[in-house]
GUTI-927432 format. One record per atom (N, C-alpha, C): x, y, z; residue in one letter. Coordinates in steps of 0.001 Angstrom, whole numbers, plus 500000, padded with zeros to 6 digits. Layout:
# residues N
XYZa...
This chain:
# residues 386
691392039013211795x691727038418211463x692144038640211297x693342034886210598x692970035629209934x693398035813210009x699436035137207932x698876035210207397x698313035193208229x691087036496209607x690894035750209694x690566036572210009x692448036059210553x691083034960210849x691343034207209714x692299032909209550x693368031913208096x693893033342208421x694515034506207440x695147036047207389x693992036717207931x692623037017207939x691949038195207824x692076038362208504x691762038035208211x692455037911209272x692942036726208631x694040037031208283x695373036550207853x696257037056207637x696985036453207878x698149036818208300x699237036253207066x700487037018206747x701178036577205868x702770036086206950x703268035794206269x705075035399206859x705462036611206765x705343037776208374x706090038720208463x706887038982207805x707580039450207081x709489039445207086x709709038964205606x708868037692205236x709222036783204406x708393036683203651x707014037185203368x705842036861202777x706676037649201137x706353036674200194x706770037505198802x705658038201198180x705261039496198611x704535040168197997x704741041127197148x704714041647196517x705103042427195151x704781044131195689x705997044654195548x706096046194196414x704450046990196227x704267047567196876x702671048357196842x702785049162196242x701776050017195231x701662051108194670x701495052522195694x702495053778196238x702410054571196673x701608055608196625x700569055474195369x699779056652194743x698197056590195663x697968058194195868x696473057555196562x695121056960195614x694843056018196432x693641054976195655x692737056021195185x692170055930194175x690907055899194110x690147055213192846x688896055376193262x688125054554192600x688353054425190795x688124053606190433x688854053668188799x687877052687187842x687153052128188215x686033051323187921x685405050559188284x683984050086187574x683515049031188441x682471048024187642x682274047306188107x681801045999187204x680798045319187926x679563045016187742x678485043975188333x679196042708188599x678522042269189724x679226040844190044x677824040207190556x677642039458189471x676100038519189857x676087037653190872x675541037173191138x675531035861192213x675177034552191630x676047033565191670x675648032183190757x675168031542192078x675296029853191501x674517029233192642x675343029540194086x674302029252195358x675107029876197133x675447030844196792x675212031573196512x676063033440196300x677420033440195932x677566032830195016x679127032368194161x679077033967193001x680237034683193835x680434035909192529x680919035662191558x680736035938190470x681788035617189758x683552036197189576x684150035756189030x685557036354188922x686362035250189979x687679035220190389x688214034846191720x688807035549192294x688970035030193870x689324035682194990x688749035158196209x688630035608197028x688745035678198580x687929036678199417x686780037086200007x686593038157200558x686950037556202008x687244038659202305x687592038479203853x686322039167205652x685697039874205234x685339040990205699x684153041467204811x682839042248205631x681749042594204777x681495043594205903x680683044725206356x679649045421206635x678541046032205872x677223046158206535x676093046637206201x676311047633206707x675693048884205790x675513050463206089x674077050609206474x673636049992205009x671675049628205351x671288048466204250x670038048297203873x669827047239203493x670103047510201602x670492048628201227x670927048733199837x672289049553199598x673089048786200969x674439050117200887x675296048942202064x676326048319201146x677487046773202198x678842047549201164x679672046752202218x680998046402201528x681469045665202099x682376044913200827x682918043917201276x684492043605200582x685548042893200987x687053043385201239x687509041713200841x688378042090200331x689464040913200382x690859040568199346x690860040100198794x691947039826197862x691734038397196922x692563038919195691x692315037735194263x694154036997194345x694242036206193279x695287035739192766x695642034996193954x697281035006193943x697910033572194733x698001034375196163x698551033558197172x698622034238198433x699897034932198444x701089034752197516x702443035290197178x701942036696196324x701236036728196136x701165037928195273x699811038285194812x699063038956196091x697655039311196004x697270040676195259x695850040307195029x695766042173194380x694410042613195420x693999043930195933x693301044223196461x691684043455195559x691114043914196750x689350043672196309x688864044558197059x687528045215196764x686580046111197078x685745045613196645x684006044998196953x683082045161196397x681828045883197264x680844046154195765x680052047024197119x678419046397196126x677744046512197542x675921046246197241x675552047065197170x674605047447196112x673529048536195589x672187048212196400x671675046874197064x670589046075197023x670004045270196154x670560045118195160x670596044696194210x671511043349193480x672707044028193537x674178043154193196x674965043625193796x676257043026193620x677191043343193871x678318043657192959x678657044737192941x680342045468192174x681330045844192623x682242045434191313x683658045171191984x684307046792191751x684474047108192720x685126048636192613x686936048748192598x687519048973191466x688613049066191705x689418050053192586x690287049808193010x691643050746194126x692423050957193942x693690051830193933x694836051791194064x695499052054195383x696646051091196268x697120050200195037x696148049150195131x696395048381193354x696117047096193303x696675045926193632x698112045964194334x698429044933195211x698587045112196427x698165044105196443x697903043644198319x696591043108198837x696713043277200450x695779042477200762x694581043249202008x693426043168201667x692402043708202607x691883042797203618x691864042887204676x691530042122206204x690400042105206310x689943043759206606x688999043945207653x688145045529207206x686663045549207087x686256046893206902x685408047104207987x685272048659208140x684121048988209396x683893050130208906x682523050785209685x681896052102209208x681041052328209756x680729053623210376x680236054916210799x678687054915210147x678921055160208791x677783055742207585x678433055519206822x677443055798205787x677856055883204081x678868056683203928x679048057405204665x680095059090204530x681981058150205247x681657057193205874x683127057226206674x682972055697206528x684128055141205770x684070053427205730x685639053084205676x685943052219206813x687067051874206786x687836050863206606x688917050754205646x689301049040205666x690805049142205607x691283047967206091x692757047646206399x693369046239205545x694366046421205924x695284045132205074x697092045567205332x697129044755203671x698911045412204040x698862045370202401x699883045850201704x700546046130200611x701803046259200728x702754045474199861x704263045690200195x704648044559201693x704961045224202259x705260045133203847x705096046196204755x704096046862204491x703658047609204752x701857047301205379x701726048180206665x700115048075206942x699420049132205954x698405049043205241x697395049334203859x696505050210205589x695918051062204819x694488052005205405x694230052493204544x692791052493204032x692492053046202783x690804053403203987x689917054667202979x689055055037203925x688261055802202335x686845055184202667x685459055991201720x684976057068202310x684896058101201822x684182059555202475x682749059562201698x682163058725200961x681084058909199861x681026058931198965x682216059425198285x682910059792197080x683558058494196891x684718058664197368x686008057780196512x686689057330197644x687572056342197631x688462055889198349x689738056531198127x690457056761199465x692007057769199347x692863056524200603x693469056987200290x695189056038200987x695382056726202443x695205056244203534x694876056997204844x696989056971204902x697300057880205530x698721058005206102x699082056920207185x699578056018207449x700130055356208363x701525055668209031x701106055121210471x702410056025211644x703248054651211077x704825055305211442x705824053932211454x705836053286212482x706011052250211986x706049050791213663x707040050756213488x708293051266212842x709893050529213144x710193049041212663x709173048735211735x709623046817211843x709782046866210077x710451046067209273x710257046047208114x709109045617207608x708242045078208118x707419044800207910x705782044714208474x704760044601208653x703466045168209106x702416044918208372x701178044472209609x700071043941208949x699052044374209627x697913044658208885x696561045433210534x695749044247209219x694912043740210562x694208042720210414x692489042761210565x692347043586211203x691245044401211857x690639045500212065x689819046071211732x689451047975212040x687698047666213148x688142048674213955x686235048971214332x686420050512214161x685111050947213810x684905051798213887x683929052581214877x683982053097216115x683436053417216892x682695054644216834x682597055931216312x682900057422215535x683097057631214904x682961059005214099x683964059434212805x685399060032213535x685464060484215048x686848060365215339x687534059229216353x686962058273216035x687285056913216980x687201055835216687x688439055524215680x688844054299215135x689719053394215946x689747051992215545x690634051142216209x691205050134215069x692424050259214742x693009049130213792x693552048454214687x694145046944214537x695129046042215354x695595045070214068x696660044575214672x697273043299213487x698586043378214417x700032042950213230x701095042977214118x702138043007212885x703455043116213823x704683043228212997x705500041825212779x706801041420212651x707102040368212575x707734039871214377x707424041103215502x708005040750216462x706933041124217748x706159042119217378x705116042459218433x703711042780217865x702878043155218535x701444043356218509x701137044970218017x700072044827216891x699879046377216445x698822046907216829x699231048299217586x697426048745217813x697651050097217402x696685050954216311x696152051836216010x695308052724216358x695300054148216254x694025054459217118x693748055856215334x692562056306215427x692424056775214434x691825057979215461x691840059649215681x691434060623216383x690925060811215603x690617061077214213x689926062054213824x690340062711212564x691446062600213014x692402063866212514x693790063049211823x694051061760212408x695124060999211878x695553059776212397x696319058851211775x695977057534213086x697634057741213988x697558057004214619x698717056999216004x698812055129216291x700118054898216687x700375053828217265x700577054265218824x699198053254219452x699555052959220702x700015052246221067x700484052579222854x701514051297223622x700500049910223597x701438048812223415x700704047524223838x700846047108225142x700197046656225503x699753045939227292x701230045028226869x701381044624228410x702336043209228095x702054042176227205x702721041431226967x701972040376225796x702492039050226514x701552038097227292x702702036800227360x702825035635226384x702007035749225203x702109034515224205x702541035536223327x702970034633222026x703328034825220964x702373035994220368x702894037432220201x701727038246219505x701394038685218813x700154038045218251x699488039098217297x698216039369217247x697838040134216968x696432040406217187x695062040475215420x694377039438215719x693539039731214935x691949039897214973x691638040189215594x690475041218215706x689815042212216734x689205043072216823x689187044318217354x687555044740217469x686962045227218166x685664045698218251x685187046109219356x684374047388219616x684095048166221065x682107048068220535x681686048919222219x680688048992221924x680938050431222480x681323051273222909x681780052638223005x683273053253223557x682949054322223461x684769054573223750x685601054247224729x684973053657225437x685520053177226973x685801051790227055x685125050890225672x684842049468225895x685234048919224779x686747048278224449x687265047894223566x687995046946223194x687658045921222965x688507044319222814x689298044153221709x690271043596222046x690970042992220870x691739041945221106x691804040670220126x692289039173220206x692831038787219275x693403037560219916x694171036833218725x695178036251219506x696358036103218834x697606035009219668x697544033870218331x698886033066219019x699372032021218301x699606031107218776x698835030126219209x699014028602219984x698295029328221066x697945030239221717x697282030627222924x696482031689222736x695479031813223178x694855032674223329x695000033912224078x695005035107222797x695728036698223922x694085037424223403x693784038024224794x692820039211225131x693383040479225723x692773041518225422x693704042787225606x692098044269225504x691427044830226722x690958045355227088x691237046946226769x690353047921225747x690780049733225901x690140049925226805x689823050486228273x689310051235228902x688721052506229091x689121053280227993x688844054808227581x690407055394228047x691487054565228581x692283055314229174x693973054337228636x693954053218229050x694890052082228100x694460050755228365x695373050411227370x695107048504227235x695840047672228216x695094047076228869x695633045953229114x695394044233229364x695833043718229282x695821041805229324x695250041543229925x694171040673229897x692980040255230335x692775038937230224x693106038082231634x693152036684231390x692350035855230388x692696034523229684x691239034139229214x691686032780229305x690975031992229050x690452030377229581x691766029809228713x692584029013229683x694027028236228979x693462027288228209x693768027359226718x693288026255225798x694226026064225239x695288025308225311x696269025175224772x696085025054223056x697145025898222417x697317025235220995x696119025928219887x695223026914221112x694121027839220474x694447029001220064x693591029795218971x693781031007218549x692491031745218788x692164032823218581x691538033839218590x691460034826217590x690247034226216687x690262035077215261x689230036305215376x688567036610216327x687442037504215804x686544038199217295x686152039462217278x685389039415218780x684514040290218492x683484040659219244x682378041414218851x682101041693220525x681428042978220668x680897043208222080x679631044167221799x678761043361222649x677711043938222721x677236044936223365x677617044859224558x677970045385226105x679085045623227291x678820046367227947x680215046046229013x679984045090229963x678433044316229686x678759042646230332x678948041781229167x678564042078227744x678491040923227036x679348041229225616x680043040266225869x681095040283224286x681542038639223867x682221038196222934x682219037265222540x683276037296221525x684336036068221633x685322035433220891x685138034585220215x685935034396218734x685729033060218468x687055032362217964x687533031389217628x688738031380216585x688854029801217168x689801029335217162x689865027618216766x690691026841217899x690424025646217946x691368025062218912x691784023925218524x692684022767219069x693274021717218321x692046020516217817x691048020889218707x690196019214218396x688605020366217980x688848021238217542x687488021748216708x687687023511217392x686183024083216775x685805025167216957x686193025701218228x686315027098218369x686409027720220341x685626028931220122x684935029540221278x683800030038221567x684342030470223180x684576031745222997x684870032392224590x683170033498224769x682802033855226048x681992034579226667x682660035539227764x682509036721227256x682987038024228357x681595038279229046x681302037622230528x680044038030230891x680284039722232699x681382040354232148x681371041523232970x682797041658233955x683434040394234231x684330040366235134x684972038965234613x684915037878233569x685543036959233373x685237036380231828x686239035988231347x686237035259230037x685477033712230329x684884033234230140x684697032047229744x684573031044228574x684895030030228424x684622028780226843x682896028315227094x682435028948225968x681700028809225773x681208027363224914x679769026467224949x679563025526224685x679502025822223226x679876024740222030x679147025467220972x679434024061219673x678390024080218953x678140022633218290x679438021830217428x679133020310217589x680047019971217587x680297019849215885x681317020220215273x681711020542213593x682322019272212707x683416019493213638x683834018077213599x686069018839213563x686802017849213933x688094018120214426x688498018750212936x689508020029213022x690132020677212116x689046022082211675x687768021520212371x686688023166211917x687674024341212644x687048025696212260x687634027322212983x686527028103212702x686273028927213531x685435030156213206x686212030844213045x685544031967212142x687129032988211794x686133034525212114x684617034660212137x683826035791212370x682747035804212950x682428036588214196x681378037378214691x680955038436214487x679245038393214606x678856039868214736x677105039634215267x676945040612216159x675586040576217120x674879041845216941x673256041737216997x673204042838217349x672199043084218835x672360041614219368x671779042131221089x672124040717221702x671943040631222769x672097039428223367x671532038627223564x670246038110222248x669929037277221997x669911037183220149x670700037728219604x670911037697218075x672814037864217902x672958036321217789x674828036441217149x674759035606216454x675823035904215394x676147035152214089x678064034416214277x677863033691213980x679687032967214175x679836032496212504x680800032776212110x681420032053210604x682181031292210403x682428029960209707x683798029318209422x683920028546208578x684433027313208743x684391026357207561x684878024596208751x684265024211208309x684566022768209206x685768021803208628x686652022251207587x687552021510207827x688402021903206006x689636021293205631x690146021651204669x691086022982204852x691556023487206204x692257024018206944x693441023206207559x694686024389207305x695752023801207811x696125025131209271x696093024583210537x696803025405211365x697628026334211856x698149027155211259x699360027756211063x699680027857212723x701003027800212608x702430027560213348x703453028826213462x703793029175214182x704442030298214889x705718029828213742x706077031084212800x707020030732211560x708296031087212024x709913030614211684x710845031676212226x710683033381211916x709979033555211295x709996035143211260x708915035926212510x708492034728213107x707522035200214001x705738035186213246x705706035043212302x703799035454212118x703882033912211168x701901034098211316x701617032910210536x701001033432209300x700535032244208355x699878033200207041x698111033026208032x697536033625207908x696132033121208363x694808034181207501x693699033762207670x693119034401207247x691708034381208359x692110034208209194x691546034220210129x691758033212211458x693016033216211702x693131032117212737x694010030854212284x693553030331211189x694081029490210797x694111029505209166x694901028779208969x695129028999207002x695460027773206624x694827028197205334x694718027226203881x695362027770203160x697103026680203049x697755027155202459x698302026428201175x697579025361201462x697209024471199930x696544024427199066x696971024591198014x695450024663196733x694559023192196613x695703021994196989x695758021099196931x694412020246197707x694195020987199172x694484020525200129x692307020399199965x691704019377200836x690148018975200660x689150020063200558x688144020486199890x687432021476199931x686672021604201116x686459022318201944x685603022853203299x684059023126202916x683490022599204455x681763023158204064x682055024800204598x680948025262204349x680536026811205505x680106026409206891x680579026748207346x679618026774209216x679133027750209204x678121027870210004x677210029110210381x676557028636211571x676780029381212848x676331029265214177x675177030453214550x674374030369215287x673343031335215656x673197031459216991x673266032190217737x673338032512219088x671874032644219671x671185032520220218x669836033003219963x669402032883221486x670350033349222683x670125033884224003x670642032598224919x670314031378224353x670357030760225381x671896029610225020x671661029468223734x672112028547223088x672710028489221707x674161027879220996x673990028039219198x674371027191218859x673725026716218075x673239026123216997x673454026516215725x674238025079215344x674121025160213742x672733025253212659x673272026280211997x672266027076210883x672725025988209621x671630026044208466x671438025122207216x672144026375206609x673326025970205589x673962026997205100x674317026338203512x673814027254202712x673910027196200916x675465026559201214x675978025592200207x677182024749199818x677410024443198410x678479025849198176x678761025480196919x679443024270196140x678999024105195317x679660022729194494x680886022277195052x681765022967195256x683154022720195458x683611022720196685x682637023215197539x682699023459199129x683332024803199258x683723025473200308x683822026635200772x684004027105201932x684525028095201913x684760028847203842x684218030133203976x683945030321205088x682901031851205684x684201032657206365x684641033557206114x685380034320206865x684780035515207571x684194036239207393x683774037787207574x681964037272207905x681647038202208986x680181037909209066x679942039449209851x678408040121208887x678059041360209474x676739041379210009x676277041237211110x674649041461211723x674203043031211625x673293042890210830x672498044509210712x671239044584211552x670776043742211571x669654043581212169x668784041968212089x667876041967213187x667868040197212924x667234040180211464x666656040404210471x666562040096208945x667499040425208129x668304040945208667x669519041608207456x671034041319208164x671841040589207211x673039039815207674x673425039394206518x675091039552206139x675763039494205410x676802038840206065x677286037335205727x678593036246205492x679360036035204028x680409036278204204x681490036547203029x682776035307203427x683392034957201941x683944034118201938x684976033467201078x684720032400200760x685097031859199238x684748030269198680x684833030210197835x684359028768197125x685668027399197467x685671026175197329x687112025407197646x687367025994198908x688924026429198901x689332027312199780x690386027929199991x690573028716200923x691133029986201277x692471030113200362x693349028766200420x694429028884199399x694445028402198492x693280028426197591x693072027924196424x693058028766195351x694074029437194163x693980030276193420x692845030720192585x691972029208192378x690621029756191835x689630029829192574x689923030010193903x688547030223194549x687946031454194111x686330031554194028x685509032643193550x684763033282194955x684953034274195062x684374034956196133x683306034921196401x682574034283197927x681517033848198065x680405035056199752x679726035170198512x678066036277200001x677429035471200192x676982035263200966x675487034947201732x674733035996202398x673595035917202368x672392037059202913x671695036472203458x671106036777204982x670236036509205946x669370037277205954x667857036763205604x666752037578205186x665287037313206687x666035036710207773x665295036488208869x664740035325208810x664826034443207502x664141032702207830x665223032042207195x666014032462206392x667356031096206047x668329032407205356x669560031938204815x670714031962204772x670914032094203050x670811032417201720x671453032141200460x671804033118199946x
């Protein structure tokens, strides 16, 4: 994602987004605070999470950002098994996308601060400020991380004019070449199932796919849906992977079954829904995230990027409160899941499959551009969703 997936994958106004310069000092941890769960897994405090992974069933994190969308401050929270706490960072402004991780020992998350792309990385200890290569653009956003290894990372997002891809060795990250691009580009989300097998999506009014091979990237047709985006992808296999992100008259749902993209069938939400997150852990267990409506589309801006937070964005405080969607894949077919609805309604951005009883969806209350939205978990315990 995402200014999604809305930004997470979201995305801000390249060039133009007014964000308040980033703190240069390396992060680390500086405190932390219990964050209970009220009714639907409503944290307290406000904000936005964007992004969650499970390490194990008493060890998550989860990413996003508080305050207005002009002037965000980081978020970190993390599960004991217990609750959840808010771990502070430096810097404290800006915005977190996307986390991934290895183990407890190597956890990675992205964003931007300033105009600048953010990498910040947990060794067990503490969080430190990863070095970022220059892209040449004034501005820069990574939207996405997988983590494949402890020396085989993948960030993506974009600048205010082309597509960003990251590679992390080990040892330091690098900007790689991008494949051709024929739509508008940017990329928001990223995920392999080994070093040879590596997707990443997104676009603006069209849908862009873009293939690592173990060797380089390149463009990989996918099903013309006009006016669609591509917030999120997950791969299971080198026959089976899966897209999700939004189209003009509801939800979109692509299938990589080995040699072709296909649109996949998938329940009907109702016009203005988006998924903004996937995550599987076989090919008969996937999870999809979103919100069915109270979303505004974002539009290719003159600076080139949209705000999103996964695909599409809520950039009104104003604007109707959203339910959660929650889709379930379950081999043959998905189907909408019964999903906790907070008072005020709400959106799912970030979704992590650990295993079929253990699953973590992250989010927020109202929505995405709503200054008091309160940051919203859900936990999948193998028979429902709260």
């Amino acid at each position: 994602m995402q200014a999604h997936r809305l930004i997470r994958r979201t995305f801000s106004l390249a060039g133009t987004l007014l964000i308040a310069a980033g703190v240069a000092a390396v992060p680390v941890a500086s405190a932390q605070a219990t964050v209970r769960p009220g009714p639907a897994g409503v944290l307290a405090g406000t904000g936005v999470l964007n992004d969650v992974v499970t390490i194990s069933p008493t060890d998550a994190w989860a990413v996003g950002r508080s305050d207005n969308l002009a002037n965000p401050r980081t978020i970190i929270e993390h599960w004991n098994g217990t609750a959840w706490h808010r771990v502070m960072v430096s810097p404290a402004l800006g915005w977190l996308n996307s986390v991934a991780a290895t183990s407890a020992h190597d956890v990675w998350v992205v964003g931007f601060s300033g105009s600048k792309q953010l990498i910040l990385h947990f060794d067990g200890t503490r969080w430190r400020r990863a070095a970022n290569p220059a892209v040449g653009s004034s501005s820069a956003i990574l939207a996405s991380v997988a983590a494949i290894s402890p020396r085989n990372a993948w960030a993506v997002g974009g600048t205010s004019n082309k597509a960003l891809i990251e590679h992390w060795n080990g040892t330091s990250w690098k900007l790689v070449p991008n494949p051709p691009q024929p739509v508008p580009p940017f990329l928001d989300g990223v995920a392999g199932d080994s070093a040879k097998d590596v997707w990443a999506v997104g676009g603006l009014n069209k849908p862009l796919i873009v293939h690592w091979n173990g060797t380089r990237w390149r463009h990989v047709p996918s099903p013309g849906v006009a006016g669609a985006m591509l917030d999120d992808v997950t791969a299971i296999s080198g026959r089976d992977a899966w897209a999700v992100g939004s189209a003009p008259h509801g939800t979109l749902v692509l299938h990589w079954n080995g040699s072709a993209w296909h649109r996949a069938s998938s329940p009907a939400v109702r016009s203005g829904a988006a998924l903004f997150g996937i995550s599987g852990t076989s090919a008969r267990n996937l999870w999809a995230v979103g919100a069915s409506n109270g979303l505004v589309v974002s539009a290719a801006q003159p600076a080139g990027l949209g705000v999103r937070a996964a695909g599409t964005a809520p950039f009104s405080s104003s604007r109707a409160a959203s339910e959660p969607v929650i889709l379930h894949w379950n081999g043959t077919a998905w189907r909408r899941v019964s999903t906790p609805h907070p008072a005020n309604g709400g959106q799912l951005i970030g979704v992590y499959a650990a295993s079929r009883h253990n699953a973590w969806a992250v989010g927020c209350t109202k929505n995405f551009g709503n200054p008091k939205a309160k940051p919203l978990a859900l936990h999948w315990n193998g028979s429902k969703w709260r």
